[in-house]
N, C-alpha and C positions, 0 to 999 in steps of 0.2 A: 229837588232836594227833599220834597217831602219825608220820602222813603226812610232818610237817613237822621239818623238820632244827632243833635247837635252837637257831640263829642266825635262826632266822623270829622268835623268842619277842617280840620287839620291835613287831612288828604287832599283838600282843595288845595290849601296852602302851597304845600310839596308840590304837586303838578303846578301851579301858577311859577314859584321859584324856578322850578328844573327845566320849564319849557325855556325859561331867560339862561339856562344855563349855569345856574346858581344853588350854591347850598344853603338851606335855613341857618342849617347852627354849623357851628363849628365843627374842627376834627378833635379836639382837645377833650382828651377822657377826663370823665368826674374823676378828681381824687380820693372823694370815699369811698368808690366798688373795689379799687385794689387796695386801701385800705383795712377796711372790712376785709377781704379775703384775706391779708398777712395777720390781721389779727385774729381771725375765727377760724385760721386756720383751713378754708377751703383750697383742695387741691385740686391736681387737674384732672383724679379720678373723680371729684367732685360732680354731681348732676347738679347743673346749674341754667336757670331760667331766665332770660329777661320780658318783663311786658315793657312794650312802649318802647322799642329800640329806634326807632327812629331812623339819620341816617347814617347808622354805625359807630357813635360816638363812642362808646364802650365796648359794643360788641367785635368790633374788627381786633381790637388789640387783644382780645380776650381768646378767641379766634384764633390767630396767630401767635400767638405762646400757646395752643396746644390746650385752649380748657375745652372740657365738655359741655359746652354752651348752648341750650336754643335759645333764638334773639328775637322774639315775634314785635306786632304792631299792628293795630287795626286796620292801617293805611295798605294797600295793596304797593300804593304809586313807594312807597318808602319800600318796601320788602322788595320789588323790580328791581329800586335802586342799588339796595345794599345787594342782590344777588351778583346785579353785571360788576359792581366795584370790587365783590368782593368771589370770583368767579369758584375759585378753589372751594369754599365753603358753601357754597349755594343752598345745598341742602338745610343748614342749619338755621336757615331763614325760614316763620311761618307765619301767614295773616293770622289772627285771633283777635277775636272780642272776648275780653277777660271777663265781661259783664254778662256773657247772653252761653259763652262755650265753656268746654272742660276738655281736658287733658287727659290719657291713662295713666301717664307719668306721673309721681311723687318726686320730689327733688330736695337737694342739702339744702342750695342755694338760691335764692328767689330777689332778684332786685326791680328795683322799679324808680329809676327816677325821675322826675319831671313829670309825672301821668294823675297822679291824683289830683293835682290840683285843676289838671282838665275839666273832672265833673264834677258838675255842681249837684245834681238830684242829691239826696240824701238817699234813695234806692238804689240808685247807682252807684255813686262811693261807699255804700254797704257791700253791694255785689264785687266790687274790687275787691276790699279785704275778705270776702268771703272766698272768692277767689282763691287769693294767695293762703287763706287755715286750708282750703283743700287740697292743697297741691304744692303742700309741706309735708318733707318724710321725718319720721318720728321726731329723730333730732335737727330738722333743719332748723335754719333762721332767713328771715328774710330783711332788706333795705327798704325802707319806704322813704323815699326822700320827696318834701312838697316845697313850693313856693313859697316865702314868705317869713318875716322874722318872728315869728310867734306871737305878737300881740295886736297887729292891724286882722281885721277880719273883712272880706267884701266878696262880692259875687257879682258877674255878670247875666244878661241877661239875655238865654239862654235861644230866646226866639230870633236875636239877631248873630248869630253864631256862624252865619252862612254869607250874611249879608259884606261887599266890598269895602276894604276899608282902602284908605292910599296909606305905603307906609314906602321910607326909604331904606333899603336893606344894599349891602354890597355896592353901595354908590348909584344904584337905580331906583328910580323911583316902581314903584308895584300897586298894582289893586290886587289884595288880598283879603281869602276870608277870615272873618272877625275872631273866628274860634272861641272859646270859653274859658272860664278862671272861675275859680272861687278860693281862697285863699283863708285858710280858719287859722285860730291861734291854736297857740300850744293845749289850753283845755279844750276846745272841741276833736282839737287831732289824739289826744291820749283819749281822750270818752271813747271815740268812734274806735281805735285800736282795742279797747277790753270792750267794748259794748260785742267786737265780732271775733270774742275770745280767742284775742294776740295777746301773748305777753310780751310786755316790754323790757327788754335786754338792756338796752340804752337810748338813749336819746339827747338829743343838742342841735346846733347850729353847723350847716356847712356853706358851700358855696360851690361852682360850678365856675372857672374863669371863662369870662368873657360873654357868660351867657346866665346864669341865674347868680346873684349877688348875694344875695339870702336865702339860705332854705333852709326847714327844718328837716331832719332826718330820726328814726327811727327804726332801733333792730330788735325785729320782732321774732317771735319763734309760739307755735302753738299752746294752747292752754291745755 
């Protein structure tokens, strides 16, 4: 694990669940990507992005009404899974490090939820929103949605990221790994969004059922 920067640790994850036959999260889409889409108006000629799609939580339904979607994710073991589950679309699946890669694409639509609060560096949650101002078309906007209700701040620690934890998921017990969190409030998350010249569109509180209780959200669109 050397090799792997502590924000991979989540690939472990996914392969330890899937060898049991199990899925991490749910099948239940966020309620703010379609949301957001009826309200900003993204169609399905829309070019639209996702980082951190995980195991198709959003991307399958989006997919199947016909958007113009790529659905990427660091995780290779995630991007296998959604390809066999979702056979039709295959193509539309892509591994990416939004920190380290770049796209030729510009796109409308750009979301991300659940992934920021992954990283903790402060160069690396630059390099995310750096990311996403680059690979914004003139008028797009993007979702940024993180963990957390806006005024606890905390962070893990980031050298045990890989290391087994036991947890109980789906009625079995699992050793999985630790992964990472960092969770800012409200003023460090708007700093970081104008520090990496996003404007802020809107911004509040959502929720994820069954799987994030509090997040903060943020719709951002280039400076």
């Amino acid at each position: 694990m050397d090799s792997k920067k502590y924000y991979e640790a989540y690939d472990e994850r996914y392969k330890t669940a899937h060898k049991e036959g199990i899925r991490w999260f749910g099948d239940e889409s966020s309620p703010i990507v379609s949301e957001t889409i009826s309200k900003y108006q993204i169609t399905k000629d829309s070019r639209i992005l996702e980082i951190g799609c995980g195991e198709g939580r959003d991307s399958f339904k989006l997919l199947e009404n016909g958007y113009n979607l790529l659905a990427t994710d660091i995780s290779t073991e995630v991007i296998d899974y959604c390809r066999k589950l979702l056979s039709t679309h295959k193509d539309s699946f892509k591994v990416l490090n939004c920190i380290t890669d770049s796209l030729e694409e510009k796109y409308d639509f750009i979301y991300a939820v659940a992934v920021i609060h992954m990283l903790v560096l402060d160069e690396d949650r630059n390099g995310f929103y750096r990311f996403i101002h680059n690979h914004l078309s003139l008028n797009g906007i993007a979702l940024i949605c993180s963990m957390g209700n806006g005024e606890q701040e905390l962070q893990s620690d980031i050298s045990t990221a890989f290391e087994l934890q036991e947890r109980e998921h789906d009625g079995k017990q699992l050793f999985v790994a630790g992964t990472s969190c960092r969770m800012a409030n409200n003023e460090t998350f708007e700093n970081e969004l104008i520090q990496n010249d996003l404007t802020i569109i809107e911004r509040g509180q959502t929720s994820v059922p069954g799987q994030f209780s509090e997040m903060m959200y943020a719709i951002v669109k280039r400076k």
